[in-house]
C-alpha positions in Angstrom: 27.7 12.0 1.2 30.4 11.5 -1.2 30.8 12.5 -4.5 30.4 9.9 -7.1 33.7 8.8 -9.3 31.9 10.7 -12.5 30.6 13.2 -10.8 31.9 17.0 -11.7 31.5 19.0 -8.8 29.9 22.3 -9.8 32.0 25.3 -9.8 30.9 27.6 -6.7 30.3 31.7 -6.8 30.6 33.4 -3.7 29.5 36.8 -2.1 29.5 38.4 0.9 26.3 37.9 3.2 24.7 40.9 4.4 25.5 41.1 8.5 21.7 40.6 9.5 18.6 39.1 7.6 15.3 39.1 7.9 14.1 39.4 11.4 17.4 37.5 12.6 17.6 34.9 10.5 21.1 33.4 10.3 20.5 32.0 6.8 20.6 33.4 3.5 17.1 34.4 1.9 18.2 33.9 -1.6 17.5 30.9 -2.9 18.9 28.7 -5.6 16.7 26.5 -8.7 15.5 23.7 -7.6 18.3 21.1 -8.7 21.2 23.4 -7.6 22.7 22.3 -3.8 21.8 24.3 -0.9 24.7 25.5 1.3 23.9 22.9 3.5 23.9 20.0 1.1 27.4 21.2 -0.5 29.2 20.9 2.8 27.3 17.4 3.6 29.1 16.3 0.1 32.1 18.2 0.8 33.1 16.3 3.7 33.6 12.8 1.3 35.2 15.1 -1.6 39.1 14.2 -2.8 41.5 16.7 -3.3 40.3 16.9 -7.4 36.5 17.3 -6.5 37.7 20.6 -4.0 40.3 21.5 -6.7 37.8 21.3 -9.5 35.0 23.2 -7.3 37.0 26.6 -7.5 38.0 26.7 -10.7 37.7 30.3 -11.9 37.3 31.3 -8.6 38.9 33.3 -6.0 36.6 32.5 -3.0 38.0 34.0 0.5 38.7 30.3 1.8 41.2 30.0 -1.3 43.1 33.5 -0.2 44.3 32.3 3.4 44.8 28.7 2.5 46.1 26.0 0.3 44.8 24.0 -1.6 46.0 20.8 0.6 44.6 22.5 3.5 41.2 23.3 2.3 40.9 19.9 1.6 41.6 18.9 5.2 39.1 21.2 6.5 36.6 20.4 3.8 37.2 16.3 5.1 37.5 17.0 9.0 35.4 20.4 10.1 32.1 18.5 10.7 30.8 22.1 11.6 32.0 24.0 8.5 29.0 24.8 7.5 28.1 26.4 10.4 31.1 29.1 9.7 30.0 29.1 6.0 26.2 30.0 7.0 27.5 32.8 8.7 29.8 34.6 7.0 29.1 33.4 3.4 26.5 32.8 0.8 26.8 29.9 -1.5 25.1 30.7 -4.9 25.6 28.3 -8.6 25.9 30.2 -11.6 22.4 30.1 -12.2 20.1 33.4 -12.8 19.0 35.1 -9.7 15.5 34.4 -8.8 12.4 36.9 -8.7 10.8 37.7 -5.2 7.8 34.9 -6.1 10.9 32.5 -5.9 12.6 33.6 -2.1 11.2 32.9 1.1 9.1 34.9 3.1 9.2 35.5 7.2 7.5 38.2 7.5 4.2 36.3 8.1 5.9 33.7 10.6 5.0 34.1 14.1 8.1 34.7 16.5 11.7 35.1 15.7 12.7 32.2 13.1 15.8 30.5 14.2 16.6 28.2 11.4 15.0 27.3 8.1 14.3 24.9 5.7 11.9 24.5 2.3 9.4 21.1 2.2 11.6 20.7 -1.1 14.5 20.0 0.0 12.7 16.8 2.2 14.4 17.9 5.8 12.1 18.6 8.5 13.3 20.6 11.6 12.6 18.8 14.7 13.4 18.6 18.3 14.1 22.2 19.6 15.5 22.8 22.8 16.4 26.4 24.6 18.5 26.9 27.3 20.1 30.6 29.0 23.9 30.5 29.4 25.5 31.2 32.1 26.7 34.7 30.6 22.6 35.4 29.5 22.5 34.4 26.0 20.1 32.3 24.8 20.8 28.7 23.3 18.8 26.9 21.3 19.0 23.3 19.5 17.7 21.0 17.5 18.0 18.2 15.0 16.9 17.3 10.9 14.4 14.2 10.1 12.9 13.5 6.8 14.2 11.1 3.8 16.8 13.5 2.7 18.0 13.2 6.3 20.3 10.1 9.0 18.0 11.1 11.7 21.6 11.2 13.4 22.4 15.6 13.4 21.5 18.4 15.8 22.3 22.2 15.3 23.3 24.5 17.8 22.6 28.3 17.8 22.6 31.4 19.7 21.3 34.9 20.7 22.9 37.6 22.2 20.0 39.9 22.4 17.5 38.5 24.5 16.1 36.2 21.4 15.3 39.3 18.4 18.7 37.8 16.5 20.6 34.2 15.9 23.6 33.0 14.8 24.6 29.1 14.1 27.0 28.3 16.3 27.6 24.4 15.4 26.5 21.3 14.0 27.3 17.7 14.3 26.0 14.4 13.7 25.7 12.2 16.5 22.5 13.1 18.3 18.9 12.9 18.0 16.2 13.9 20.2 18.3 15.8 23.1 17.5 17.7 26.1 19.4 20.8 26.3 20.4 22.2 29.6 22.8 24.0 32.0 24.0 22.4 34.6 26.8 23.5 37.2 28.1 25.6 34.7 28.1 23.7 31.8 25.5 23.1 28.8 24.6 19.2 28.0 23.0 17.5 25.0 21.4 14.4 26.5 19.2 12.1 23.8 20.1 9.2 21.4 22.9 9.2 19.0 20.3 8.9 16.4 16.4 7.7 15.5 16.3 4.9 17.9 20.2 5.3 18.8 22.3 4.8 21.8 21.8 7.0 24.7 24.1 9.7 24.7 25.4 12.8 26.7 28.0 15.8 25.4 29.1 18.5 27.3 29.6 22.2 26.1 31.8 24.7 28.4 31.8 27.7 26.2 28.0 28.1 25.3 27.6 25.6 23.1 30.4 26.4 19.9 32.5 23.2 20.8 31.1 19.7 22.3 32.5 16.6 23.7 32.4 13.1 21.6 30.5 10.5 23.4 33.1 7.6 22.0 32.8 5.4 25.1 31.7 4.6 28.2 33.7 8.0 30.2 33.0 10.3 27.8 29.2 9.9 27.1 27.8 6.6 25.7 25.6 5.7 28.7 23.4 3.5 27.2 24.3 1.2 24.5 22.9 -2.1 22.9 19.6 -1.1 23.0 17.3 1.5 21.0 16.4 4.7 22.4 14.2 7.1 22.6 13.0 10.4 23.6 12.8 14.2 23.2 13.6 17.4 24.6 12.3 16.9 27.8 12.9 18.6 31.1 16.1 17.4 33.4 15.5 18.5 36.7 17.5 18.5 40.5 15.9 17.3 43.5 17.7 15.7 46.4 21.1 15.8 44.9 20.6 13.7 42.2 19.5 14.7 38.6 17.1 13.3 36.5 15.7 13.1 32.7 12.7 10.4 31.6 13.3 8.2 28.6 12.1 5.6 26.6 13.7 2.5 24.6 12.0 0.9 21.6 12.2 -3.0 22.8 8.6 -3.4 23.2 6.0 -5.1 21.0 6.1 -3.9 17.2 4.9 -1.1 16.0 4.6 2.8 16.9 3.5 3.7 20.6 3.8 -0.3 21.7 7.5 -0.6 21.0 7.9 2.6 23.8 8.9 1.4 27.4 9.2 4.1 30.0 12.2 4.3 32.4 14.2 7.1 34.5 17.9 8.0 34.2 18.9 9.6 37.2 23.0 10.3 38.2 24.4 12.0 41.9 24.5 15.6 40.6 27.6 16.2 41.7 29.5 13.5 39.8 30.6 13.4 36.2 28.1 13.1 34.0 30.0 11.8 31.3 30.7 8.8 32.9 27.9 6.2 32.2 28.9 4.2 35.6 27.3 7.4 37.2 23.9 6.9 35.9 21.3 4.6 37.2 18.2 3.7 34.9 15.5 2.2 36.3 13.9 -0.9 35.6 11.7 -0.4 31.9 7.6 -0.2 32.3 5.5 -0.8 28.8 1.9 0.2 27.9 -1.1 -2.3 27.6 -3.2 -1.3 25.2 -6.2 -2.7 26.6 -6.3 0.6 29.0 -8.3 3.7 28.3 -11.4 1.3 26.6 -8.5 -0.5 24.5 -7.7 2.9 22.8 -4.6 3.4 24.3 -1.6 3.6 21.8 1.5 3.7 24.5 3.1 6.6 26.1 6.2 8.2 25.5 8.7 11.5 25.8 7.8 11.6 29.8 8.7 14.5 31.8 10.7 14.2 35.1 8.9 16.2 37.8 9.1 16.8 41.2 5.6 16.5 42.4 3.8 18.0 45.5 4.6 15.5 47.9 8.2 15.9 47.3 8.4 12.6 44.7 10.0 12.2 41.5 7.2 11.4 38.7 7.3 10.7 34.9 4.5 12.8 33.4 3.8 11.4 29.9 2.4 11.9 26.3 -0.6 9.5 26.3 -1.3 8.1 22.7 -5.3 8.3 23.3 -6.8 10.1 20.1 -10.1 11.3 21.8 -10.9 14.1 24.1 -10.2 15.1 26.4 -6.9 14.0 25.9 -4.5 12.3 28.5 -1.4 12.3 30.3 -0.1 9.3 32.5 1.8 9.7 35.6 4.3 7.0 36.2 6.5 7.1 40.2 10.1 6.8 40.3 11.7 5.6 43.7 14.4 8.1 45.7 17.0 5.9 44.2 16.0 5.8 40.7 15.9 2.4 40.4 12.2 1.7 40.3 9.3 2.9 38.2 5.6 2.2 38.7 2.2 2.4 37.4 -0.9 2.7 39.0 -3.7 2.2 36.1 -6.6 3.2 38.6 -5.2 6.2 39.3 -2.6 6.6 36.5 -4.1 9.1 33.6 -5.1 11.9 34.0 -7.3 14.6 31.9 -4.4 16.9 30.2 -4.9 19.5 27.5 -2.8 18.4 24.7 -1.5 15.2 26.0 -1.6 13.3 22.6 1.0 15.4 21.6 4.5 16.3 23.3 4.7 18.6 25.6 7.1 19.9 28.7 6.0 20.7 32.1 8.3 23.0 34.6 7.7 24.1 38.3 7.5 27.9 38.9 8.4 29.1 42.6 6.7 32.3 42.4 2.9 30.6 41.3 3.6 27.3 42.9 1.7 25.9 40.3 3.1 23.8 37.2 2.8 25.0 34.1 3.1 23.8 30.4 3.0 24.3 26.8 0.5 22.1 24.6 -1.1 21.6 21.5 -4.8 21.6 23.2 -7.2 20.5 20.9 -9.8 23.3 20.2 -13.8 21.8 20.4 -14.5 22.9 16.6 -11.3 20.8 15.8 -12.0 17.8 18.1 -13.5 15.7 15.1 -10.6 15.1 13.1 -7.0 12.7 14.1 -5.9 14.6 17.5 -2.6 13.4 17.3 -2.1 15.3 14.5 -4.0 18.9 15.8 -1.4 20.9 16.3 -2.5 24.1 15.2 -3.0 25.9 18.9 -0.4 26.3 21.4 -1.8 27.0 24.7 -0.5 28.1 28.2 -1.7 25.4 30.6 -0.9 25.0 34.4 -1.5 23.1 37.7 -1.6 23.3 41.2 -1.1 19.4 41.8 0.0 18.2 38.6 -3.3 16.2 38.1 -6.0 18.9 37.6 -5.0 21.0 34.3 -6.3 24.6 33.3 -6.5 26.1 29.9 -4.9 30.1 30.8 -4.8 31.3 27.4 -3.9 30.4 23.9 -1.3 31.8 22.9 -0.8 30.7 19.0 -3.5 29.5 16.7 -4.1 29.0 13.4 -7.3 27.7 11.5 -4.8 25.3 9.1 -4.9 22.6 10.7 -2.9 20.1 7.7 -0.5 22.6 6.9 0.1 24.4 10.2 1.8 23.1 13.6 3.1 25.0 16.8 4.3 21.9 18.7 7.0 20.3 21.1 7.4 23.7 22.6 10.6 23.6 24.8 10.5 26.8 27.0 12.4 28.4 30.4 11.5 30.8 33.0 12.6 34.1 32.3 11.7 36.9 34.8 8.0 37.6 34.5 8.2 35.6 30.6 8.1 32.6 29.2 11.0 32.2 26.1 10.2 29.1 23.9 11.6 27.5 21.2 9.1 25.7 18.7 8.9 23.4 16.1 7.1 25.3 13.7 5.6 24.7 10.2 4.2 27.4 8.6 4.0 29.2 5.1 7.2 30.7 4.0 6.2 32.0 0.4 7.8 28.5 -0.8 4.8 26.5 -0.7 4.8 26.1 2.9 5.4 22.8 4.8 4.1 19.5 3.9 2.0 19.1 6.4 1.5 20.0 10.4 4.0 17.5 11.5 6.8 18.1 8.9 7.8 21.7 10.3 9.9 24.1 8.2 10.5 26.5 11.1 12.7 26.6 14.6 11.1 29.9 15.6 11.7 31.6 18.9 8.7 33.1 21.0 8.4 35.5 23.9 5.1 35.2 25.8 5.6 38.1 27.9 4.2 38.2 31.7 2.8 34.5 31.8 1.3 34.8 35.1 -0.8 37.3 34.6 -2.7 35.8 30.8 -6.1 35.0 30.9 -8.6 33.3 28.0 -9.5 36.9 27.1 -5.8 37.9 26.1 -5.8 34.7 23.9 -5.0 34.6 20.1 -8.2 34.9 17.7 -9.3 31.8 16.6 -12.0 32.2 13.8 -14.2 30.2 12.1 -12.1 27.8 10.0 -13.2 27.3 6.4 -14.0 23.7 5.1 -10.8 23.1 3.3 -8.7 24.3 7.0 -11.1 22.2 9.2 -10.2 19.1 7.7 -7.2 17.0 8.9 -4.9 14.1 8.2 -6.5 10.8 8.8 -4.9 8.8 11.5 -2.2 6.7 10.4 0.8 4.9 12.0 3.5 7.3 13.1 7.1 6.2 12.3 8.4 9.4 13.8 6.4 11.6 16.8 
């Protein structure tokens, strides 16, 4: 955003960070009034700033930036490091010239469940979204994920990272130019692979040092792979089966309106061949949603997950937008080549805890069973808008990827308008799962609007998987009146 013509930029006071914060967290926990910028908002109006508006910032100030540069210089980084931020969260803390707040007035993590990751008050109207985790090839931990909300483009993922097994993290970048990514490895190299923005092109970026630096998607060899449509997704599974690799998408190009516009298709590419060339990927023909299905409550599908099934097929396993329980999932088959998808309505849904809302499904060689991470819907909550029940995570699994089992539930909360542990992304690790979730959750501020507009990336280790059972599950007490009731249903512009 740039600074307006009569705008005077406020001058900036700086101080050293202390090396760690609370339990990890990479961001500051002082926090500024109310009408003072946040870190984050200074460097989005810094990159539009003129040489005056960077001059005028420092004035009476001898910030560290100003010591090892010129002026002309910092004002070439300030216009062209779209990540700057990202070096300024970590080793500095923007603060105005405005008193420092009491204790009532900073954030609070030590009630959050997990390790958070990133951060942000409902004031400042950005909502953390998407999360995706990942393990480098070195065995640090990588986790993404990308900003919606009307203070937001709906267009910028962070990257960030953990050295120690997941108790720490550390930004690593951010950019604008994604939306909605999957996050993986793949031959030795980490990929972003979404839209470039809410209902964007489809778009791929490769990392080849863990994920500080990433490859522009500015044409048809280095990463636009879809363009002239809208697109959509989440972070979703990628998977390799029979040399080629594969990821499920949607586009938005069906009838108006939430749920309807989704059409289901399959990207699929050789996976030895580059995958920043979008000649290399096939999509497969689109399939929509008739809402006549499921007794004409049937709202559309979406953010499928590309699965390798018993009999040695590639499926779409999707999010079923059917508000009653129990809740549904629908299976769509993809063809060796990629370039067919089907749907079989007779034998197409399927009962799946937690299928209103997104979820990710992953094979595991030692079980031979699928397993997954979904908001279930508790009974004593099945009353209110399921869509929007996100207050219980629970560890589900599978033998044939049609009969689903509740194993344990591991987060839950009786909140059910103000708290959400939802679109899980998780990995194998050894005898654990590691997850990174879309949280939203008190944080001494006021906590976050509502389930679905989280205030958290938090990291969680569920340690030894295989072995929980409904008796190691999280309490879940008696919610009061005022937790037990829920959002009504209502149209959802974003998932």
């Amino acid at each position: 955003m740039a600074t307006a013509a009569n705008e005077r930029p406020r001058p900036i006071h700086w101080e050293r960070r202390h090396p760690a914060g609370v339990l990890g967290v990479s961001s500051s926990t002082r926090r500024q009034d109310a009408g003072a910028p946040s870190l984050r908002d200074m460097a989005g109006r810094w990159s539009g700033w003129s040489r005056s508006n960077v001059s005028r910032a420092f004035e009476g100030n001898a910030p560290p930036l100003m010591s090892i540069m010129n002026l002309d210089n910092l004002h070439n980084l300030f216009r062209r490091c779209s990540h700057l931020y990202a070096w300024l969260a970590t080793s500095l803390v923007a603060v105005t010239s405005a008193p420092t707040l009491g204790a009532a007035d900073q954030p609070r993590f030590d009630q959050v469940p997990g390790v958070v990751v990133n951060h942000r008050p409902a004031s400042s109207r950005t909502y953390l979204g998407s999360p995706g985790i990942a393990v480098w090839t070195n065995g640090s931990y990588v986790v993404s994920h990308d900003f919606f909300g009307p203070a937001t483009q709906e267009n910028r993922v962070a990257v960030f990272s953990s050295e120690d097994r997941g108790q720490t993290w550390h930004p690593l970048t951010e950019f604008e130019g994604g939306f909605w990514c999957s996050l993986f490895v793949h031959r030795g190299a980490l990929y972003l692979l979404g839209s470039s923005r809410g209902n964007g092109e489809a778009v791929i970026r490769r990392s080849t040092d863990g994920g500080r630096t990433w490859t522009a998607p500015k044409d048809a060899q280095s990463g636009l792979l879809l363009a002239g449509a809208k697109y959509h997704g989440a972070p979703v599974p990628v998977v390799v089966h029979k040399g080629r690799i594969w990821r499920a998408m949607e586009d938005v190009m069906g009838p108006p309106g939430w749920g309807k516009a989704f059409r289901a298709f399959m990207l699929s590419a050789p996976e030895d061949s580059d995958l920043l060339v979008a000649t290399n990927w096939t999509q497969s023909n689109v399939v929509g949603s008739d809402p006549s299905l499921l007794g004409g409550k049937f709202g559309g599908w979406l953010e499928g997950n590309a699965v390798v099934a018993p009999d040695g097929g590639i499926v779409n396993v999707l999010r079923a937008d059917y508000r009653a329980v129990p809740e549904k999932a629908a299976i769509l088959r993809a063809s060796a080549d990629g370039k067919r998808l089907t749907f079989d309505p007779a034998s197409g849904f399927i009962a799946f805890p937690g299928g209103c809302k997104k979820f990710t499904i992953r094979f595991d060689s030692v079980t031979r069973r699928y397993w997954s991470l979904a908001n279930y819907t508790l009974p004593k909550h099945a009353g209110g808008n399921i869509e929007r029940t996100r207050n219980t995570l629970a560890l589900t699994s599978s033998p044939d990827l049609r009969s689903w089992t509740v194993n344990c539930i591991l987060l839950y909360h009786p909140d059910v308008v103000h708290v959400g542990f939802q679109y899980a992304d998780w990995q194998f690790d050894g005898d654990d799962l590691i997850a990174a979730i879309r949280t939203a959750y008190d944080d001494g501020l006021g906590g976050a609007g509502g389930c679905h507009d989280a205030n958290f990336i938090t990291f969680q280790r569920f340690r030894c998987f295989r072995e929980l059972t409904l008796a190691d599950s999280a309490p879940t007490p008696v919610a009061t009146e005022k937790e037990n009731s829920t959002t009504k249903p209502t149209p959802h512009e974003r998932n």
